[in-house]
C-alpha positions in Angstrom: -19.6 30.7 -41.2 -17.5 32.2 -38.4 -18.1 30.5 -35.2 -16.9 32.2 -31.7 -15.8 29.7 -29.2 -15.9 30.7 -25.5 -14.1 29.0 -22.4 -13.8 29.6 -18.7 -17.6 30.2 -17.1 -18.3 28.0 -13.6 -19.3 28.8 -10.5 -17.4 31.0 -7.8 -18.0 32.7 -3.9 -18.5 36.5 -3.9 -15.3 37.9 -4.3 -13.8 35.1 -6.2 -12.0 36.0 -9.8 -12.8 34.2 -13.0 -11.4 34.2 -16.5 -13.2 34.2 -19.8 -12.0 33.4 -23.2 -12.9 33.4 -27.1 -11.9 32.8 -30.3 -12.7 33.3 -33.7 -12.9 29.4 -36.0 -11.5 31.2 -38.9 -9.8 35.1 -39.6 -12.6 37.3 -39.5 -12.5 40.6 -41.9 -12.2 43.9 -41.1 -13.4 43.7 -37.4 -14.6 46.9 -36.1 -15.0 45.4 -32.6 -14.9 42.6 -30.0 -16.7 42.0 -26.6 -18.7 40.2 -24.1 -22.2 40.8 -23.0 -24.3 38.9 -20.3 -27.7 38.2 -19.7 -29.4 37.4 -16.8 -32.6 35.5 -16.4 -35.3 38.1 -17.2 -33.4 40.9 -17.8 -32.2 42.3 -21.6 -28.7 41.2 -22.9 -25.9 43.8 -21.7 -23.1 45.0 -22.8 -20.2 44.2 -20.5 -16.8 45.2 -22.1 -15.9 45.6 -25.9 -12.6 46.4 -27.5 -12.9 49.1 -30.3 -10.5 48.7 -32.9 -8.4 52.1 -32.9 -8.1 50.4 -29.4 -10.7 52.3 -27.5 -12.2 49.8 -24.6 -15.5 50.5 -23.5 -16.9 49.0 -20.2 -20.1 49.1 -18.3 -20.3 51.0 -15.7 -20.8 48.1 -12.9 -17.7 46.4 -14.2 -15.4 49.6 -13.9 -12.3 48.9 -12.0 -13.2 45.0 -11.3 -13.2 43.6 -15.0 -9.9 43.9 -17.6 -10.8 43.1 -21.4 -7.8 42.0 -23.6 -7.1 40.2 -27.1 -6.2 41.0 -30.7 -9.5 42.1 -33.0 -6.8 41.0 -36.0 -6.5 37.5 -34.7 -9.9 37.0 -33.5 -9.2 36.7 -29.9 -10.9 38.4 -26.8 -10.4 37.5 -23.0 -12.5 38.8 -19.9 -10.9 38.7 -16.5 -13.1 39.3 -13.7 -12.1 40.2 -10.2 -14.2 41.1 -7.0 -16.7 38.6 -8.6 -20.6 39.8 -7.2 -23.8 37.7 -7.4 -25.3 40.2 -9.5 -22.6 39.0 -12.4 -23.8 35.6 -12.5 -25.5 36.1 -15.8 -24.8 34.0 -19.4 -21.7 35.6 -20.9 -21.9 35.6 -24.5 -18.7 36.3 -26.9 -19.4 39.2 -29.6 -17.8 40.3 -32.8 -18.8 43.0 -35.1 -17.3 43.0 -38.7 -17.4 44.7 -42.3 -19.2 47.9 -43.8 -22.5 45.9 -42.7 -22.1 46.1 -39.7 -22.6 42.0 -39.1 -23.1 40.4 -35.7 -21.0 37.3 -34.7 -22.0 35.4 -31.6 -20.6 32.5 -29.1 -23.0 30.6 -28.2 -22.2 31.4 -24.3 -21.2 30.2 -21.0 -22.8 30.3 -17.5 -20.9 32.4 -14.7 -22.3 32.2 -11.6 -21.4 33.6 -8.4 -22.8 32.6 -5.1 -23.2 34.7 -2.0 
């Protein structure tokens, strides 16, 4: 079973920068796409920023201009660098693959970033 192993959460002031990483325990097959979503405490899981193999990148729209997403779908590897860090980011980030003709859903199991005011 793939695992997806995610560094770099913590806790930083407003406007502070942080740095997210993940990789893949083993090669993962025909990835379609890698990512990060967050989820804050009672409120649905979000997509944050994905790369799209054909390398399309996708961000939300509250993460325009202050987040960058980077890394290799081949290798397994996906980074998140986050600048102009607001409270309303503090959220779980949680690592995401999507592989194969099935479509299948690979998960980390998450880290905390939170950002005081």
């Amino acid at each position: 079973q793939v695992q997806l192993v995610e560094s770099g959460g913590g806790l930083v002031q407003a406007g502070g920068s942080l740095r997210l990483s993940c990789a893949a325990s083993r090669s993962i097959s025909s990835v379609m796409s890698m990512g990060w979503y967050r989820q804050a405490p009672g409120k649905q899981r979000e997509l944050v920023a994905a790369l799209i193999s054909g390398d399309s990148i996708k961000y939300a729209d509250s993460v325009k201009g202050r987040f960058t997403i980077s890394g290799d779908n081949a290798k397994g590897t996906v980074f998140l660098t986050m600048n102009s860090l607001k409270p309303e980011d503090t959220a779980v980030y949680y690592c995401n693959a999507v592989a194969g003709l099935a479509r299948n859903y690979y998960w980390g199991q998450g880290t905390q970033v939170t950002v005081s005011s």
